[in-house]
LUMDRENSE-971013 format. One record per residue: residue in three letters; chain; x, y, z of N, C-alpha, C in turn. Coordinates in Angstrom, 2 decimals, always signed. Example, Ala and Ser with C-alpha at 12.3 -4.5 7.8 and 13.67 -1.06 7.14 Angstrom:
2
ALA/A/+13.19/-5.69/+7.80/+12.30/-4.50/+7.80/+13.20/-3.30/+7.80;
SER/A/+12.85/-2.25/+7.08/+13.67/-1.06/+7.14/+12.90/+0.03/+7.87;
REM end
This chain:
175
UNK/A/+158.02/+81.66/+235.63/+157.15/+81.15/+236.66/+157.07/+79.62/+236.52;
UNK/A/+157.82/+79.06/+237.97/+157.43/+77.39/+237.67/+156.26/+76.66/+237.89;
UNK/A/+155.76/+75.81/+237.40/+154.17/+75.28/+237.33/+154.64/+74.42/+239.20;
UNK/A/+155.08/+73.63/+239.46/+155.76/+73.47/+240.65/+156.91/+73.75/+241.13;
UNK/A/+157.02/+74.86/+241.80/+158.41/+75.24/+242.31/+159.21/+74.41/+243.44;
UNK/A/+158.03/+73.97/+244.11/+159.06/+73.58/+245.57/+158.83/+71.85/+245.01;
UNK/A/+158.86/+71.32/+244.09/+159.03/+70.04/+243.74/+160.41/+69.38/+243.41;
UNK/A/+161.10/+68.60/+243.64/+162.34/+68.43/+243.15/+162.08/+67.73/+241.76;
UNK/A/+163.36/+67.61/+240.80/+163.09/+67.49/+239.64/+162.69/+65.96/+238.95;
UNK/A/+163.03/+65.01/+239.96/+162.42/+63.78/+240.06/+160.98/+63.56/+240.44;
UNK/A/+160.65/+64.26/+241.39/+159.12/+64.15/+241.84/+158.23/+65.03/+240.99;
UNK/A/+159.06/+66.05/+240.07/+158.35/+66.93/+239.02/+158.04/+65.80/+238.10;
UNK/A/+159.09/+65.04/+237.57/+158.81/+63.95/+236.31/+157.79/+63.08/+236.98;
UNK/A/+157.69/+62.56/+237.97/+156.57/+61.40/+238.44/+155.54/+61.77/+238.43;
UNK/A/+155.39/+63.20/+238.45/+153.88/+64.16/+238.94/+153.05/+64.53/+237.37;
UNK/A/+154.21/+64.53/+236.17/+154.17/+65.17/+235.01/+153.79/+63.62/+233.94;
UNK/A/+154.03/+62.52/+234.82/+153.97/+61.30/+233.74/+152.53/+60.87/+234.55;
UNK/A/+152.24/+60.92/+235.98/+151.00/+60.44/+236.55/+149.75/+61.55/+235.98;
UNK/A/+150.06/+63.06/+235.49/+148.91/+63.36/+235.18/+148.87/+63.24/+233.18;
UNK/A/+149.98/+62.49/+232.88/+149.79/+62.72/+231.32/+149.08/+61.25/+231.16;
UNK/A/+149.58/+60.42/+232.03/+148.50/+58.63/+232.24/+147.04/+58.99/+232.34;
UNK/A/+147.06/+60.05/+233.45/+145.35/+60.56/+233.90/+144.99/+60.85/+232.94;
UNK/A/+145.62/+61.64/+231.82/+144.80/+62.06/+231.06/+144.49/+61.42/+229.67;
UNK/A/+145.42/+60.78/+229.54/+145.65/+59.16/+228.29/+143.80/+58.62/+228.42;
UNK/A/+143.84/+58.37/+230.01/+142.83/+57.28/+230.41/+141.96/+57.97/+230.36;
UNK/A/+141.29/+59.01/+230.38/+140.44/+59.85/+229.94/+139.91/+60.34/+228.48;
UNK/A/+141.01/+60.35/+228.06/+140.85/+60.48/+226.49/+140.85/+59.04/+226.27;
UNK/A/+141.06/+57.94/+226.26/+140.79/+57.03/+225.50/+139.52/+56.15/+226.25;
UNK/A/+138.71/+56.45/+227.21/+137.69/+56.10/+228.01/+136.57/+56.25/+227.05;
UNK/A/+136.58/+57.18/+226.13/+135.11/+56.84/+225.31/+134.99/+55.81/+224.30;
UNK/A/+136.31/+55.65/+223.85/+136.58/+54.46/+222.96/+136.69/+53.15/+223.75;
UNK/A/+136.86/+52.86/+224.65/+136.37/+51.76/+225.39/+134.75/+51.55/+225.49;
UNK/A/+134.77/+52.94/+226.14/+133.01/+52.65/+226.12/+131.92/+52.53/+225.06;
UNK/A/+132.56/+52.83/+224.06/+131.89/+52.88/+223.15/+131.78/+50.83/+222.45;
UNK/A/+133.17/+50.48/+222.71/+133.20/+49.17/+222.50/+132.27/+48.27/+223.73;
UNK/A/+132.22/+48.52/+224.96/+131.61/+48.26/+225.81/+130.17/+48.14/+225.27;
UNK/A/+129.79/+48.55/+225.05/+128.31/+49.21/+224.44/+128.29/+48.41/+223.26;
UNK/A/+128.77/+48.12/+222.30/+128.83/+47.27/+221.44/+128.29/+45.65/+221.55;
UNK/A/+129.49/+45.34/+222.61/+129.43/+44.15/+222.92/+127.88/+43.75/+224.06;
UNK/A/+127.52/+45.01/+224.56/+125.99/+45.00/+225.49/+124.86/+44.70/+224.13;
UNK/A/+125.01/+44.71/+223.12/+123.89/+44.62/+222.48/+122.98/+43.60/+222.27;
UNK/A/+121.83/+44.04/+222.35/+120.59/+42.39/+222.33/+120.69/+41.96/+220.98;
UNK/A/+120.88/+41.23/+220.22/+120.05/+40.29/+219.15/+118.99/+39.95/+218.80;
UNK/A/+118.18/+39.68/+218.27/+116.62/+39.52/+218.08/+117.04/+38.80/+216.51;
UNK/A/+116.80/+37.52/+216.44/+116.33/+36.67/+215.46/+114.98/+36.71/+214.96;
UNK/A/+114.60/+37.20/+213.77/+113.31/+36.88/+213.68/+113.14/+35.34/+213.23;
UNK/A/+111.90/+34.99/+213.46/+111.17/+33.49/+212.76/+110.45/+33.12/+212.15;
UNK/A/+110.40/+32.10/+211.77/+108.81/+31.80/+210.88/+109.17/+30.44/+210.96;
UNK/A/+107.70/+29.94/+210.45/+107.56/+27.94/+210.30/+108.43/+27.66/+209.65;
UNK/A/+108.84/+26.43/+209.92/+109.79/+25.63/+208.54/+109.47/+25.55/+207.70;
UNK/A/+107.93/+25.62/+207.30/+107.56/+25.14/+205.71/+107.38/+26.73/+205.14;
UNK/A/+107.37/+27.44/+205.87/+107.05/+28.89/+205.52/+107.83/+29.26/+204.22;
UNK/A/+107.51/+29.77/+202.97/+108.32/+30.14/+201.83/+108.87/+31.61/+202.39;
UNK/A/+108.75/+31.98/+203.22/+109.56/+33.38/+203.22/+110.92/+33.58/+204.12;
UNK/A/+111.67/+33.41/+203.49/+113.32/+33.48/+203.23/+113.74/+35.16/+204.17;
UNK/A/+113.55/+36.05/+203.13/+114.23/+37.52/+203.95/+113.28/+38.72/+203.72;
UNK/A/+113.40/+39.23/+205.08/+112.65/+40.92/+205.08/+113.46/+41.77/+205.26;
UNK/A/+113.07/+43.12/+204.31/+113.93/+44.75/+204.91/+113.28/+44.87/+206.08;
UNK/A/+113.76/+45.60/+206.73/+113.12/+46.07/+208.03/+112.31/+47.15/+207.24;
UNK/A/+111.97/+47.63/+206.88/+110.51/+48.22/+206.38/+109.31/+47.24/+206.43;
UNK/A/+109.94/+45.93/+206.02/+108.12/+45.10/+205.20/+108.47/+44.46/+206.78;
UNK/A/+109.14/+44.10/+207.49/+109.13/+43.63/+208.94/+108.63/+44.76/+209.86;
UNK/A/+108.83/+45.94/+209.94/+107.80/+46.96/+210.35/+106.66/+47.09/+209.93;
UNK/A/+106.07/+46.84/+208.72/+104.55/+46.51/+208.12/+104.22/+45.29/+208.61;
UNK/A/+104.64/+44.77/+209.14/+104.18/+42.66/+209.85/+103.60/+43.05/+211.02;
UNK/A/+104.87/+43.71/+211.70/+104.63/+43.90/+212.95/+103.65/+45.32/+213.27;
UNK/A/+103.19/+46.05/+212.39/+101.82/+47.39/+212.68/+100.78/+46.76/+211.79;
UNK/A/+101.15/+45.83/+211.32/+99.57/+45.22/+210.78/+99.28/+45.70/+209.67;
UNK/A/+99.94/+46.68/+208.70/+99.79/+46.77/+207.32/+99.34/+45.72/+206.54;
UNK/A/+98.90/+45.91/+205.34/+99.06/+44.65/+204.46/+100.49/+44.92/+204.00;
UNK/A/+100.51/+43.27/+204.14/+101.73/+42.91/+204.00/+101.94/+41.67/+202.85;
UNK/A/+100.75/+41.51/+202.35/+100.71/+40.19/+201.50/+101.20/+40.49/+200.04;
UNK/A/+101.27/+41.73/+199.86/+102.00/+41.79/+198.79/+103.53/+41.76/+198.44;
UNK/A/+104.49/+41.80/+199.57/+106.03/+41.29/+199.61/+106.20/+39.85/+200.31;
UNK/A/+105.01/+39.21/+200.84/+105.49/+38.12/+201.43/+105.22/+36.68/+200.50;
UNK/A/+103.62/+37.03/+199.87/+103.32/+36.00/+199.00/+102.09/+35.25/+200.02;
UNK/A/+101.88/+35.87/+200.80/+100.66/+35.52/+202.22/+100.56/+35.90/+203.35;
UNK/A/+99.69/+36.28/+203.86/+98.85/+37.02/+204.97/+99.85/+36.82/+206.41;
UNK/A/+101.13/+37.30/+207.11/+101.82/+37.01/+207.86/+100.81/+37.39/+209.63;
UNK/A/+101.03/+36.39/+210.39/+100.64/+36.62/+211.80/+101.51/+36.58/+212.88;
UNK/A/+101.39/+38.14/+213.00/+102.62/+38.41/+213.65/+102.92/+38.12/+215.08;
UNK/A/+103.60/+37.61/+216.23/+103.43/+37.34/+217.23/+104.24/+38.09/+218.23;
UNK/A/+104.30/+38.48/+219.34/+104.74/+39.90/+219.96/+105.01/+38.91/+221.71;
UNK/A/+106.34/+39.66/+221.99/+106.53/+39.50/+224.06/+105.48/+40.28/+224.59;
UNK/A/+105.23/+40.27/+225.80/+104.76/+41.13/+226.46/+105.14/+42.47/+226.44;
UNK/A/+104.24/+43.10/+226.90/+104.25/+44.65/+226.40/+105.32/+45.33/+227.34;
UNK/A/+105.96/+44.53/+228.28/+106.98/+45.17/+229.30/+108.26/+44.73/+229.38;
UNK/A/+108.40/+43.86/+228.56/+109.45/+42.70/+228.28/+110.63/+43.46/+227.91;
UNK/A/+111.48/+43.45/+227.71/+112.90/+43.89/+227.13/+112.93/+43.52/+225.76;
UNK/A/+112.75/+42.37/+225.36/+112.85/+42.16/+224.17/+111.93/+42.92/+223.70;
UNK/A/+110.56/+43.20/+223.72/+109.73/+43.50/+223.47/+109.89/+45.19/+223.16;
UNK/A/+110.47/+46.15/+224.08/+110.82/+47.00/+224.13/+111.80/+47.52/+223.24;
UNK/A/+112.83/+46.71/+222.98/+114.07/+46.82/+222.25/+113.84/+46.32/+220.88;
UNK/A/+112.62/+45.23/+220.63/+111.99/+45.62/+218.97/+111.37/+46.28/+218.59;
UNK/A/+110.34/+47.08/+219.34/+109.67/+48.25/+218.99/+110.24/+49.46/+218.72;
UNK/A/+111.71/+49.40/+219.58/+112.46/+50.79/+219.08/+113.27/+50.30/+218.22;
UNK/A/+113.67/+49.17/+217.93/+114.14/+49.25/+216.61/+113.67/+49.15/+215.22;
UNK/A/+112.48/+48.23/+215.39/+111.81/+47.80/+214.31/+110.91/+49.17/+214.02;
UNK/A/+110.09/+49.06/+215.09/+108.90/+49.88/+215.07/+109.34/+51.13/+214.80;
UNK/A/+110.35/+51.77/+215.63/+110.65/+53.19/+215.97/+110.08/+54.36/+216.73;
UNK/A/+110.07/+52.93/+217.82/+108.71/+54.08/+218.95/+108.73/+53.21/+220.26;
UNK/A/+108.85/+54.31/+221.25/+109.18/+54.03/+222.08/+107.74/+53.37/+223.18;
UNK/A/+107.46/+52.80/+224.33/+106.39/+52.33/+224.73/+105.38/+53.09/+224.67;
UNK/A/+105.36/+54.37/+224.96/+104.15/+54.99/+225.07/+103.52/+55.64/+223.55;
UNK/A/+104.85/+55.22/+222.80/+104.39/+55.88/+221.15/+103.83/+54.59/+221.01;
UNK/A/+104.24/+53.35/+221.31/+103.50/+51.92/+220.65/+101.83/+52.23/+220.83;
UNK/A/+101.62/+52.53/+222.57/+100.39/+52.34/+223.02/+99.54/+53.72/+222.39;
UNK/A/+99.77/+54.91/+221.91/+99.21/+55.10/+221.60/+99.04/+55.15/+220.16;
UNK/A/+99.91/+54.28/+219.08/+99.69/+54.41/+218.01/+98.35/+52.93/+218.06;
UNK/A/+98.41/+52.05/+219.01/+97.32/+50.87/+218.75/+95.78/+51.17/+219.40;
UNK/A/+96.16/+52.31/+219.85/+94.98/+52.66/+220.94/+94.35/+53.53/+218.99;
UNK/A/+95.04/+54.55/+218.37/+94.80/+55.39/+217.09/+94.14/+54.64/+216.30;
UNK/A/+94.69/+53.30/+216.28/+94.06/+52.60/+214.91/+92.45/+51.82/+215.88;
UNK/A/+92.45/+51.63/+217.01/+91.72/+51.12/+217.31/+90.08/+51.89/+216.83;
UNK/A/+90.53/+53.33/+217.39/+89.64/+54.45/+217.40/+88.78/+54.80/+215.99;
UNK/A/+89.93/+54.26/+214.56/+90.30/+54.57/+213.34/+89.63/+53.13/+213.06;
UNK/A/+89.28/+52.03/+213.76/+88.51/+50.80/+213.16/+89.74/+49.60/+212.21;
UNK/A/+91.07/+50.24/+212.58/+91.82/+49.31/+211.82/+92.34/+48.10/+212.72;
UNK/A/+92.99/+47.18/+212.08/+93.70/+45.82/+212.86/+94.39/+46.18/+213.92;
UNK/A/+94.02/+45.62/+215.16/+95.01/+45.96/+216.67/+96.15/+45.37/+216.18;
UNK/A/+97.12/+45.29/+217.51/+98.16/+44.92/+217.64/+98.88/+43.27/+217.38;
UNK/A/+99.33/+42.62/+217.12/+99.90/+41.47/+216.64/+99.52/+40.80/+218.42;
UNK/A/+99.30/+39.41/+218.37/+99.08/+39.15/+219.24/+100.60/+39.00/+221.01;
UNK/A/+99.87/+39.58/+221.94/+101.45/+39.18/+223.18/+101.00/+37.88/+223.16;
UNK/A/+102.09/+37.08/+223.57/+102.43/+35.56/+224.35/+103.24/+35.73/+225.26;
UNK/A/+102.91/+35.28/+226.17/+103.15/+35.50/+227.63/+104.52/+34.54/+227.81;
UNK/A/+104.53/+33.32/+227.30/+105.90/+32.69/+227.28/+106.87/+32.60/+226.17;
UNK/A/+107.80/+32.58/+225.81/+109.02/+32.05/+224.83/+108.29/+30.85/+223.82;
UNK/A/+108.38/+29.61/+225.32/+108.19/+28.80/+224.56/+106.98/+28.42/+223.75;
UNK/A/+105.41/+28.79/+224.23/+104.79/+29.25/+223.73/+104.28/+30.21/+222.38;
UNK/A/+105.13/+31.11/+222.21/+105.88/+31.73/+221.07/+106.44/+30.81/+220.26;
UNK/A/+107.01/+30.44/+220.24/+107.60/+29.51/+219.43/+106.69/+28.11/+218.92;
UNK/A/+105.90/+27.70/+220.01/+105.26/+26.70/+219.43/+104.29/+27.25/+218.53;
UNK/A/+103.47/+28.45/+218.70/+102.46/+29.08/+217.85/+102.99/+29.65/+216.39;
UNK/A/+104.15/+30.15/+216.15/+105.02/+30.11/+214.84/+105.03/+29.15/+214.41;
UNK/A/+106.09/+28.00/+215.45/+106.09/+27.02/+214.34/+104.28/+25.99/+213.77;
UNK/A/+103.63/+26.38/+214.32/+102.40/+25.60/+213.94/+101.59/+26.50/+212.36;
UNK/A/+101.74/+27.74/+212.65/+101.15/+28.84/+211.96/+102.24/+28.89/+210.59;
UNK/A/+101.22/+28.76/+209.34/+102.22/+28.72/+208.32/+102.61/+30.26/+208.18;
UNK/A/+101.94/+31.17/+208.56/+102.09/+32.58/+208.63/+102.40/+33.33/+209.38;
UNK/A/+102.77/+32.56/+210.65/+103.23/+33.00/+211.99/+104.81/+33.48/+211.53;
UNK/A/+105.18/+34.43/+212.59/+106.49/+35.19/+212.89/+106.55/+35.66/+214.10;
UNK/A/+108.10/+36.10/+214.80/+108.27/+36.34/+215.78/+109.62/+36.74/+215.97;
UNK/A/+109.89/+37.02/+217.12/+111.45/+36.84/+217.59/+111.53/+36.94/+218.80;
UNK/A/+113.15/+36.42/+218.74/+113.45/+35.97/+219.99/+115.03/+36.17/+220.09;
UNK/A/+115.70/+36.05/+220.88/+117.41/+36.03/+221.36/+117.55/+34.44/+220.44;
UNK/A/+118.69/+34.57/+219.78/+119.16/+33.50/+218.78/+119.40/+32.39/+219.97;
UNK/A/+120.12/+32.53/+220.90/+120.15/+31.09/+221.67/+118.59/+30.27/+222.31;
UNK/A/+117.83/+31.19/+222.32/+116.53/+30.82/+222.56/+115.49/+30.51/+221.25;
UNK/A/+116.21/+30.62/+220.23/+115.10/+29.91/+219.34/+115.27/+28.27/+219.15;
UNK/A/+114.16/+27.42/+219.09/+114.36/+26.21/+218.85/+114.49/+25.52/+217.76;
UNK/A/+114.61/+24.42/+217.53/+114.44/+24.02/+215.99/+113.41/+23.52/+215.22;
UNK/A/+111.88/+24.20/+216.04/+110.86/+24.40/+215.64/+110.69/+25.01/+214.36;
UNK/A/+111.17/+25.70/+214.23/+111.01/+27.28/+213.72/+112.72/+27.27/+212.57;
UNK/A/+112.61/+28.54/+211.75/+113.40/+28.89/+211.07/+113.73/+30.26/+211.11;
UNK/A/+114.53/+30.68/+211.59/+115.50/+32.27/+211.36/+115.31/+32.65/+210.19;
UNK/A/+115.12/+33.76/+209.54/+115.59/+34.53/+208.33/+115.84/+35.65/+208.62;
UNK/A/+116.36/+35.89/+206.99/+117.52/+36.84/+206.93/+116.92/+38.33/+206.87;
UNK/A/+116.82/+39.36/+207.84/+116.56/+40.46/+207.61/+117.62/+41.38/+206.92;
UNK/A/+117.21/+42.39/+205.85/+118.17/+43.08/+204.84/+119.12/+42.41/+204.61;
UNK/A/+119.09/+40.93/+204.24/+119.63/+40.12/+203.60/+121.07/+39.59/+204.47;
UNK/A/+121.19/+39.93/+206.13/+121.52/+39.00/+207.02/+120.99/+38.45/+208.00;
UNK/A/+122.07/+37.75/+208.18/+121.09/+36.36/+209.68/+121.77/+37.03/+211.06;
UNK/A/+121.67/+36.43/+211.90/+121.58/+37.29/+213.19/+122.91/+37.22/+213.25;
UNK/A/+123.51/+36.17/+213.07/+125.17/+35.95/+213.15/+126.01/+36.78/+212.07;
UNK/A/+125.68/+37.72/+211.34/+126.61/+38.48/+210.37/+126.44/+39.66/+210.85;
UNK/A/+127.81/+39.99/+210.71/+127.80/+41.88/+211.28/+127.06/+42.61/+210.57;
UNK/A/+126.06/+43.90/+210.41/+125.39/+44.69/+210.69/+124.11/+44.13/+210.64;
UNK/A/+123.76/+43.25/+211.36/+122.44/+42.68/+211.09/+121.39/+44.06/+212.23;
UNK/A/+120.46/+44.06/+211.61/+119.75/+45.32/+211.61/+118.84/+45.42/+213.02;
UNK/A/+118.60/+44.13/+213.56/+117.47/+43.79/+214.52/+118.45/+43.44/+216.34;
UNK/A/+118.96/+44.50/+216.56/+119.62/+44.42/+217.49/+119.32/+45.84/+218.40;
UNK/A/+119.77/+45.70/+219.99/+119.51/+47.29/+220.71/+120.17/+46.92/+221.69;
UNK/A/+120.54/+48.26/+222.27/+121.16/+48.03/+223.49/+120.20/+47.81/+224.81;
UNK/A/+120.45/+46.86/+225.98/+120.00/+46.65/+226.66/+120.10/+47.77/+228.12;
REM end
């Protein structure tokens, strides 16, 4: 039984190489996308003052900054943490990475502690640049931001002991 009978044997080979291409490009379509997706990813630099002594955080004691734990025992002083707006992208894309919770887990884990009498939420700033000026003034201030948007107010450090520019740096999401 022929798979095409009434095909001649030239238009069989054109028909037999156009669906083995179709199917190349199919099978190798997730590995594109998957690189696609790669290259979509946000960055998030964290910051602190220039005079600030604190150099690098795991993302654990940077998840205790940012839920308001004490934190003065890995930093060497009382950190004030500073936050985007609560709808922001950036804002969104550090909470699921840092935090590990998505908007409505944020709001109701600050609404829990509120109820519970503990420290609210790190303060929002409504602008960038604003953000940035309140870090860099605050010897205990922190934040983040997209690496091309930080100024030279402020100082980057190294989370799990890279900077935003070394591959697997930890504080990144897809947009």
């Amino acid at each position: 039984m022929r798979v095409f009978p009434r095909l001649r044997n030239g238009r069989r080979f054109a028909l037999l190489v156009t669906l083995a291409s179709t199917l190349f490009f199919f099978l190798a379509l997730p590995s594109s996308e998957r690189k696609a997706r790669a290259a979509d990813r946000m960055i998030l630099a964290v910051f602190v003052a220039k005079d600030s002594a604190l150099q690098n955080l795991t993302m654990n004691e940077l998840r205790r900054i940012f839920m308001n734990a004490d934190d003065s025992a890995f930093s060497g002083q009382r950190s004030v943490p500073f936050n985007h707006p609560a709808h922001s992208t950036d804002r969104i894309g550090f909470d699921q990475t840092v935090l590990r919770m998505n908007p409505d887990e944020v709001s109701r884990f600050w609404i829990d502690r509120k109820i519970r009498g503990l420290p609210g939420p790190p303060r929002a700033v409504d602008s960038l640049s604003q953000l940035l000026r309140l870090v860099a003034r605050s010897s205990g201030g922190i934040g983040y931001a997209r690496p091309a948007q930080v100024s030279r107010d402020v100082r980057v450090i190294r989370v799990d002991g890279k900077l935003p520019s070394e591959g697997g740096y930890p504080v990144q999401f897809s947009d």
